[in-house]
Each structure stands twice: as C-alpha cells, then as structure tokens.
N, C-alpha and C positions, 0 to 999 in steps of 0.2 A: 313628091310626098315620100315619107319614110312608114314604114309598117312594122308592126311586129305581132310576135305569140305570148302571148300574158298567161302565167301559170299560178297560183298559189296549193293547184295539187288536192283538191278539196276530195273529202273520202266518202262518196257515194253507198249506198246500202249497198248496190246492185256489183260493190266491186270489193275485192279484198286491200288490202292495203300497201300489198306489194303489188298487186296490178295498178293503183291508181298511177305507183310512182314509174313502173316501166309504159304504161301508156304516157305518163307524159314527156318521157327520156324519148321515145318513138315519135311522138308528135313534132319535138323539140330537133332531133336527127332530119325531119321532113323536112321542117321551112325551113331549115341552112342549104338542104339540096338544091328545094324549087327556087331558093333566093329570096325571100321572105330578110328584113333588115335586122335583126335585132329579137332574140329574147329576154322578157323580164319576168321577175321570179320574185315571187312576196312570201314574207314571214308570216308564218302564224302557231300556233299553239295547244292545245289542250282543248281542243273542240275538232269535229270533223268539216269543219268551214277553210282548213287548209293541213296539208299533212309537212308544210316546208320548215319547222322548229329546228332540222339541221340544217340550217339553208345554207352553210360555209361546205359542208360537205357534197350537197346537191350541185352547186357551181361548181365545183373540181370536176365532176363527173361531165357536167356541160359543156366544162370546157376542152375535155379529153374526146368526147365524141363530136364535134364539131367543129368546124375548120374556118367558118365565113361571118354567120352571126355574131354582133355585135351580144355581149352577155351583161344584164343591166340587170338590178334588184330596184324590186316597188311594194315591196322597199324591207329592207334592216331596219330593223326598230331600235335605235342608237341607246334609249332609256333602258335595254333589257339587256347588255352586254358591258360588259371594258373596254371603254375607248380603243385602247390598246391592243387587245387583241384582234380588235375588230382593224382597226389598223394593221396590223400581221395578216390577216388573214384574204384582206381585201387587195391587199397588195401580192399576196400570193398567186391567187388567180389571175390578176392582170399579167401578172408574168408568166405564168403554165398558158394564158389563153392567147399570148404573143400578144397584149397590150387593146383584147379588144374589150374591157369593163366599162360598162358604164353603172356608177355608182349613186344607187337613189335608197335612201333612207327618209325616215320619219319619225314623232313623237308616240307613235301606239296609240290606240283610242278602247283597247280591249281592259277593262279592268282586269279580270279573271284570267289574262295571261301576266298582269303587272303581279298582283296576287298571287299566283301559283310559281315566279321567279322568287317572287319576295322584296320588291321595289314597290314603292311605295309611289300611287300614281299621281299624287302632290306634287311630284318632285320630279316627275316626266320632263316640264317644258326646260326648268334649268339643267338637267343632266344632258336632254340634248342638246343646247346650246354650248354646253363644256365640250361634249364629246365631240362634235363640227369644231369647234377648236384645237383638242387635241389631237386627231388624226388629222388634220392639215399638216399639224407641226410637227406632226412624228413620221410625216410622209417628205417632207421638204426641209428640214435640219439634216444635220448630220447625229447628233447625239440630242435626246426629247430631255429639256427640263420642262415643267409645266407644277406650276403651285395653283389646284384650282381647291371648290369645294369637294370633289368628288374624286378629284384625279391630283396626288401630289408627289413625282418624280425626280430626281436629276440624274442629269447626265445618262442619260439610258439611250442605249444604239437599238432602234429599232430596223429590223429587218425583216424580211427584203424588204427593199423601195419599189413602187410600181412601175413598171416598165413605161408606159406615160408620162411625161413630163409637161407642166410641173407633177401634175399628178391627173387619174381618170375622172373625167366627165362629172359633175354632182349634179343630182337632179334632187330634188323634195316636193314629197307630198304634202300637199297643201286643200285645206278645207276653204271656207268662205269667209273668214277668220283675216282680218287685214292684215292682222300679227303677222301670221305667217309667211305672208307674202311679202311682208316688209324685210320681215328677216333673208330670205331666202335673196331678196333682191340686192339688199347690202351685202350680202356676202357672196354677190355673183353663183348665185345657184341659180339652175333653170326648174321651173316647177312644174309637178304632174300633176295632171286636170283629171279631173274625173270622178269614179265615186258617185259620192254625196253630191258633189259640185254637177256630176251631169244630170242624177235624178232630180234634182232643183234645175235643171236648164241652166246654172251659172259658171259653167265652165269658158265657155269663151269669154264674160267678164273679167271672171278669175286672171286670165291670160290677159286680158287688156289693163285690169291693173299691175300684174308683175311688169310688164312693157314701162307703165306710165314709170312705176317706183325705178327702176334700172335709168330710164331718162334723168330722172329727179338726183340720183348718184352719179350719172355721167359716164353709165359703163354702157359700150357698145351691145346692141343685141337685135338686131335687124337680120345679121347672120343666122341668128337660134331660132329654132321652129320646139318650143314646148310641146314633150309628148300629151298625147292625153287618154286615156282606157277608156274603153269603149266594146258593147257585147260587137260579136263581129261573128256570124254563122251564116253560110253558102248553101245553097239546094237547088236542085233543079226548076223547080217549082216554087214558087210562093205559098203554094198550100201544103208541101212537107216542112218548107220553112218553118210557117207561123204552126202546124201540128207540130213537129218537134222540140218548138220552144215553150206553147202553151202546156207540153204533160211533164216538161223539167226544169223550164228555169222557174221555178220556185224555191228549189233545194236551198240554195244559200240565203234569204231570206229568210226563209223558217228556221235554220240554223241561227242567223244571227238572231231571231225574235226569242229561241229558248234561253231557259235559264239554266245560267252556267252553277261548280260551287259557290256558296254562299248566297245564291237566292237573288244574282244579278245577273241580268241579263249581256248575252255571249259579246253582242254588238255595241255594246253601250260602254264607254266610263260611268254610268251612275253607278252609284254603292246602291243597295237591297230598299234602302228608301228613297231611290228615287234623287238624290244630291249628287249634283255634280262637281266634278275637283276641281280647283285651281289650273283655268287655262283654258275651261274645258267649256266654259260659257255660251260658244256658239255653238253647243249640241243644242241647246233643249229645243224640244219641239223636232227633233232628227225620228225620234221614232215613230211621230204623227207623219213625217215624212215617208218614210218606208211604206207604212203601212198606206198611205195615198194613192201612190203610185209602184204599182208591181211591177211593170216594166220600166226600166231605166231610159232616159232618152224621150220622153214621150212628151218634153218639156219643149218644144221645139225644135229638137236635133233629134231625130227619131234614129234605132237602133240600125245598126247595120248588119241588117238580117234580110235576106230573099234571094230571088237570083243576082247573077253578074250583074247584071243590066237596073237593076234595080240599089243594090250596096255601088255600083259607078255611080250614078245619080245623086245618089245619100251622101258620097264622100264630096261631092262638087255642093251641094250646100253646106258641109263642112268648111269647106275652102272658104264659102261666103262669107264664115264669120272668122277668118282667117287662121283656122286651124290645118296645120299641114304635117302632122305626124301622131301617130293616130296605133296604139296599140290592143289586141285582144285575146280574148279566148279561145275563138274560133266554133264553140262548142258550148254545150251545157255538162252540169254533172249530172251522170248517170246516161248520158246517149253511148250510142255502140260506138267502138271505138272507128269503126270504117267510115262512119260519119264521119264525124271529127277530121280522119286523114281526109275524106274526102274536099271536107267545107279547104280544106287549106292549100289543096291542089287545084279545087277550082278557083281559087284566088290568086294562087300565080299561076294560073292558065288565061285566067279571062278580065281578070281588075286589075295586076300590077305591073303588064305590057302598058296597059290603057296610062297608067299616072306615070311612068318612067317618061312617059313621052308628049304627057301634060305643064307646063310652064306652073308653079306654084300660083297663087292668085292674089 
C-alpha cells in the first residue's frame, strides 16, 4: 500500500495564519523523515476551509524542504488559472523537486471562489477540458500552438519542461458524476476517490468504474492503485481518539455550510437561489448529504481513526474493496500541534512496517 499526508491548510480560530501554514510545513518535513509516501496539497480560497490560494508558491517551499516525498496536488483548480502558466509552473517544481510531482487537478465546485477570480462557473467543465489539453501539449511539443475557445497561441516555447517524461503523473478528482470518470479514463488519468465519494460510501465504486471505463479504451491499469482521501488520526487510546475527533472535526463542515459573498453557500456551486450551473447536476441533494452524516466514512468504510491495532484493521477492509493507496490528514483543525506530529509517528512506528510487508489484496 502507498500512504500519504493530505493538507489544504484550513485556518482554525485557535491559530493565527502563519502558524497554520508553518504547522503544516513541520508536519510535511515529518512524514518525508519517518517515510510516509507522498504529500498532497489542495487549493482553496477566500474562506477559512483552506489557506493553499498560493498553492504554486507552497509547492516550491515543499519541495526545497523535503528530499523523499512524492509532492502531488488534490488538487489545481485548472478553471481558476492559465493553462499556461499553470503549465510553467508545474513543471517548475517537478524539476526543483528532482522529478518527484504528482499532478492532481479538478473542475472546482466552490462558486464563491469561481466569483471572487471572476470566471464564470458555467464555463468551469469546458475550460478544464481545454486546459488537460493545453498543458499536455505545452509539456510535450517543442513550441505550444493551441486554437482553443479559451486558449489561442502559436508557436510559443514553453518552459521548463518537467523533468518526468512524458510528463508527471495526472491524477483527477472525481465526484459520482460518470462524466468524470469517463473523462479521466479516456485520457488515461488516474482518479481521486474520496470526498463526497467516501461520505456516500461510493468510493470504491467510483474506482470500479474508472477500471471498467480504462478496459473499455484498452489502456493498461492493473499496475495503478487510485489514491483516495480519507480522515486518518492515531492515539493511544480509542478514547482520546474518538474525544479528539468528536470536539473538532466539525470545523470544516461548518465552514463549508456558511455563507459565503453573495448569499451562497462556501461548499456548494448553487448561486443564492439554490440553482445549480451546468455540469453541476450531480450536486443536488449534496448538502442533505453533509448534513446526514458528520463523520465521513460511516458508509461502510469507517474512518481511520483509533489505535495502531485498530486503523491496521480498517486498512485491511479497505484492501477488501480493493483500495490500496490511501491518503490523509492525520489530524483535525484546531487540535495541538503535538498531536498531529504525534498521530503521524505513530503511523510510521506501528501501521506502515505492518503494509510494507503486507502483499496488496
């Protein structure tokens, strides 16, 4: 199995806003030490549900402190940038990070960050479909022509190239939405599970149909184990576990349930009445889902939260439903930061000797 540390940096009361981002530059330096696979890193915006809006600037810094981690984003919101730059830019750190990117982008679902750029969240699902085009081709040409609707070019030499060849890893997040998984499949992308996907329990679906769509194209993928996010918090006990979780993971639910400007809510693509945009169809009834269930996971694949002995366990019924890479937080917002280091040294102390030397399932 593969593991990693999931950040989008969310800005607790209890912290200032330069502590939240060097707690998690400190968290981030840990599981590269203990050997933890891989950190991912999510965009967000104009709300305190994430502080990563520089998130090209946060990866340089990741990848200067860090030597082993694999460094993945979950993701660039491809509809809220330039193709292109996002291209330069992504390609920069695969080269500063000696070629260890793994690059996960998505279409955004936040209005009120679509809003506050000034893109227009109509026009989210075909701008990311241009931009998945344009930075392949600006990553693998020698000089980018591209006549699209949102991107029109020639001859442009984009620089650097990524050090990966052809180019880094693409992973996308993907809701419940067959669109997306179709897309992703034909375009040989591997998809991130989780979310939405695990609080409904249909994450390991999710994963069974990108499999079936990649058979149905003829592209190999037996070799790729799709990551998926998942809460992930360690304790000595079971009963500081479940107390630690029950007085803070609510923070970012309530966060996404406020309303943002304009009288929409932070979590939602609805506009202020309630209307959902083009693409955006398999929300409705998302927010009846939150609200259902407040812990994530509870749908059958319950959280991986308690002792060693206990997240060993959890992760072997994961394997059941053949999930075998598996990324988190380690943490809630607002717990002390010892915790946190703590939850992540008892995970490569005591859970990931256990799967190194577990056979996948």
């Amino acid at each position: 199995m593969k593991f990693g540390l999931f950040h989008i940096v969310p800005w607790h009361e209890s912290r200032t806003q330069e502590q939240s981002l060097q707690d998690a530059l400190e968290q981030i330096e840990l599981a590269d030490q203990v050997g933890i696979d891989e950190v991912w890193l999510g965009e967000h915006r104009f709300s305190r549900h994430g502080l990563l809006s520089g998130i090209f600037s946060f990866l340089g810094a990741v990848a200067a402190r860090t030597k082993h981690v694999r460094i993945g984003t979950a993701v660039v919101v491809l509809p809220l940038h330039n193709p292109i730059l996002v291209a330069e830019e992504m390609a920069m750190i695969d080269v500063l990070s000696g070629g260890r990117l793994n690059f996960g982008i998505g279409a955004g679902y936040q209005r009120q960050e679509f809003d506050g750029i000034g893109v227009d969240i109509e026009e989210s699902r075909e701008r990311f479909y241009e931009a998945v085009d344009v930075i392949i081709q600006a990553w693998t040409t020698e000089s980018l022509t591209y006549h699209g609707k949102y991107t029109n070019v020639d001859d442009l030499m984009v620089m650097p190239k990524p050090l990966q060849k052809p180019y880094p890893p693409l992973f996308q997040a993907v809701s419940t939405s067959p669109a997306s998984v179709e897309f992703a499949a034909k375009r040989q992308i591997q998809v991130i599970a989780g979310g939405p996907t695990d609080i409904m329990g249909q994450a390991p679906q999710v994963i069974k149909l990108w499999r079936e769509k990649m058979d149905e194209y003829g592209f190999e993928h037996k070799h790729l184990d799709p990551p998926m996010s998942k809460g992930i918090y360690l304790a000595p006990t079971m009963e500081e576990a479940e107390a630690d979780a029950a007085g803070l993971m609510d923070f970012s639910s309530r966060i996404l349930r406020s309303v943002g400007p304009g009288g929409t809510p932070i979590g939602m693509p609805v506009d202020k009445d309630g209307n959902l945009p083009k693409g955006y169809e398999h929300w409705a009834g998302r927010q009846q889902d939150r609200e259902r269930r407040d812990d994530p996971g509870d749908a059958g694949l319950p959280p991986l939260r308690g002792t060693p002995e206990v997240v060993i366990e959890r992760l072997h019924q994961l394997q059941e439903h053949g999930i075998n890479h598996i990324f988190g937080s380690f943490g809630f917002p607002g717990l002390p930061q010892k915790k946190v280091l703590r939850s992540i040294e008892m995970f490569a102390t005591h859970v990931l000797p256990h799967f190194r030397e577990v056979p996948v399932r």
